[in-house]
N, C-alpha and C positions, 0 to 999 in steps of 0.2 A: 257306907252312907249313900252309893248309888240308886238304892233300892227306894222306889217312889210308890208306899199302897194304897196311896188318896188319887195319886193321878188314874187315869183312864186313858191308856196309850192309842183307843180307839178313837175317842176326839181330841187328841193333840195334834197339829200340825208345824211342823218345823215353816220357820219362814219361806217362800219361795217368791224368790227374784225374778221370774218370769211372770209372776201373776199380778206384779207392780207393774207392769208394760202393758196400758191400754190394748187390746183388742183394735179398739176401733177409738181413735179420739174425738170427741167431741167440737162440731165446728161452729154450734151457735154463740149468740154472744155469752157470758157468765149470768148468773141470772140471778141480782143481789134482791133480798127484802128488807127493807128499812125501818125500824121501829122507834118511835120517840115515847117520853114518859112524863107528859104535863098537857093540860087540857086550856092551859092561858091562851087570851085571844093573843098575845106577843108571846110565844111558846120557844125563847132560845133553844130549847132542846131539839126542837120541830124545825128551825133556822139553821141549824147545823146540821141535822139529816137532811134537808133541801141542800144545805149545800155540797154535802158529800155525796148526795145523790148526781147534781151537776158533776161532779170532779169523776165520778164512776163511769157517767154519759161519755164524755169526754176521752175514757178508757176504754172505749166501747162495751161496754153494761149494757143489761138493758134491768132499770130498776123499777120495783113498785116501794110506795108507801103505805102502809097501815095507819090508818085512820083511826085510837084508840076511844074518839065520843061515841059514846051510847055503845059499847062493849059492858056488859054486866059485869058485878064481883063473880069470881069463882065458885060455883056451884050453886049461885041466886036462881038462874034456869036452867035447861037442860043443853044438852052440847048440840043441839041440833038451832038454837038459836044463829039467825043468820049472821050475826059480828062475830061471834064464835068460828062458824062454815067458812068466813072470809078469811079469817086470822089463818084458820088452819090448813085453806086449798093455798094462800100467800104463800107459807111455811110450807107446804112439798113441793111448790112450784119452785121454791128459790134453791140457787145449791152455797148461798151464801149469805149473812147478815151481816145488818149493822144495827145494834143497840146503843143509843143515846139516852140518858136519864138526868136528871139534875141532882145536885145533892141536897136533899131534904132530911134533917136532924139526923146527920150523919150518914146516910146511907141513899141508897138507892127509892125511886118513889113508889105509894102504889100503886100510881097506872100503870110504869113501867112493868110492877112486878104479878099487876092482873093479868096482863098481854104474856108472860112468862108463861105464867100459870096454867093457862086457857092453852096451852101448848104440851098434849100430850107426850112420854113416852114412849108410849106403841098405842098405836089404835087400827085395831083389825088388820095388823101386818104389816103397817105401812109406822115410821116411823120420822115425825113430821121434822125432827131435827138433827138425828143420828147421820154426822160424816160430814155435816153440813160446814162451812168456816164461818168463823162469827169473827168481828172486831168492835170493841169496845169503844165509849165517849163517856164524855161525860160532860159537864157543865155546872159553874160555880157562878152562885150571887157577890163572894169574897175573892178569898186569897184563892191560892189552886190548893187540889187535895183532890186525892185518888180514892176515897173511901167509896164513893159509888161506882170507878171500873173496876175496884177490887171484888165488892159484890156481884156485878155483871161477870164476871171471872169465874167466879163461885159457881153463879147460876150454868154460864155457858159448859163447865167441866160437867154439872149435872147432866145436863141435856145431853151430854154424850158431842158435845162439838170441836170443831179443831178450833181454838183460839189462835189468833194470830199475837206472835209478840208485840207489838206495836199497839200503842194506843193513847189517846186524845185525851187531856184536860182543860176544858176553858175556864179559866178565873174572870172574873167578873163580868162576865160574859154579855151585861147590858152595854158592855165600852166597845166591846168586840163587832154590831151589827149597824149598820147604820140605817134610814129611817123606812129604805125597800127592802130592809131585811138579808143585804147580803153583806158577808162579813168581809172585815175591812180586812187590807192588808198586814198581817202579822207572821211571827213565830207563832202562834196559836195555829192560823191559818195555812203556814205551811208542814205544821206538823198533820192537820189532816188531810192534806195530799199526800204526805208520807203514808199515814194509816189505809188509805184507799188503793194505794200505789201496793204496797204490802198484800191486803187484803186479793186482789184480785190475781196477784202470781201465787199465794196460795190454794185459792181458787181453781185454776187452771190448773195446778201441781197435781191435787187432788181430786177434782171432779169426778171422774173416770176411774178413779180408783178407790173410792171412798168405800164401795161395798167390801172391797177385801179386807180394808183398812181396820174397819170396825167389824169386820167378822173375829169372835169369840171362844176361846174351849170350852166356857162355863156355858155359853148359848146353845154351843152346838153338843153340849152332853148333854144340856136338859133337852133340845128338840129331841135326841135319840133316844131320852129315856122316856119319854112321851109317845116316840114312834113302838118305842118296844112293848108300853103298857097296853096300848093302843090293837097291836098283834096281839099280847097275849090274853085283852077281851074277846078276841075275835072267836079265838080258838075255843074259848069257856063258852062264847052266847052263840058258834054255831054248833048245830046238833051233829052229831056222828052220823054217819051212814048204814 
């Protein structure tokens, strides 16, 4: 039962413990992107990325927000639209997020999940979210209910991201801000110090290491078998001597 004829022992790599050990570690501040998913001019969702943006500052972060008005639906223009250009120079600038969404008939919204969407895979080698740490929010008009960090979960494992365990639910979340929009003192409130607190020693854990992290067997036999189809055009379209 040792005998393996599906592997390819040429792109297999056994783990190696040295190549977890930064070269060089990383001395800037962590470099978080902030995303919320409602477009209200009183946008709790938007109220709690501000204030988890504050709580990051304060960790020494240095954060941007995404502004998700006047972002198109996905695929309405082409990806060279400039809310598109912003969303996704944000998204390789940061080596970490925070999505926020409200829960709307059960799930996640879709602003939130246009700002997703408009967030490629790979695009020309660079991949805007692969290695990145994400942590979740969310935000309820009722009771609390994790149906939309469940989704944000979902999404984030697509994107290929390290989620952090930790994560935020606000219930009734108009009780939660008071009338300059910073949220009162709570258990609400100190659970996301918790999540930011979390978020950013994942962050550092892995910044530096993320390319290894996320390097792949299945990636790197298909690059090889690309390098080799690649050679053996060479050989057929150059002429003999």
């Amino acid at each position: 039962m040792s005998d393996q004829p599906a592997l390819d022992d040429r792109f297999l790599a056994a783990p190696d413990p040295a190549r977890l050990e930064p070269v060089k570690r990383s001395d800037h501040p962590p470099r978080i992107l902030l995303l919320y998913g409602s477009l209200r001019e009183r946008s709790y969702s938007r109220l709690a990325i501000e204030e988890a943006a504050r709580i990051l500052e304060r960790l020494g972060c240095e954060t941007r927000i995404f502004d998700p008005r006047d972002l198109p639906l996905p695929d309405a223009v082409g990806a060279d639209h400039p809310k598109v250009q912003e969303l996704r120079s944000l998204s390789e600038w940061s080596e970490g997020q925070v999505w926020c969404s409200p829960e709307r008939h059960g799930s996640l919204t879709g602003v939130m999940k246009c700002q997703i969407d408009w967030l490629p895979l790979n695009s020309g080698g660079v991949r805007p979210t692969q290695g990145r740490t994400l942590a979740v929010m969310q935000v309820s008009g009722g009771s609390q209910s994790f149906n939309a960090v469940n989704g944000l979960r979902l999404l984030g494992r697509w994107m290929r991201m390290i989620t952090i365990p930790n994560q935020s639910s606000v219930a009734k979340a108009w009780h939660e801000f008071d009338e300059a929009g910073r949220m009162k003192p709570s258990a609400y409130h100190d659970r996301i110090v918790d999540v930011m607190e979390e978020l950013v020693k994942f962050t550092l854990l892995t910044r530096d290491r993320s390319d290894y992290l996320v390097d792949r067997y299945s990636e790197r036999r298909a690059e090889g078998r690309a390098v080799e189809a690649d050679r053996i055009a060479d050989v057929v379209l150059t002429p003999s001597s």
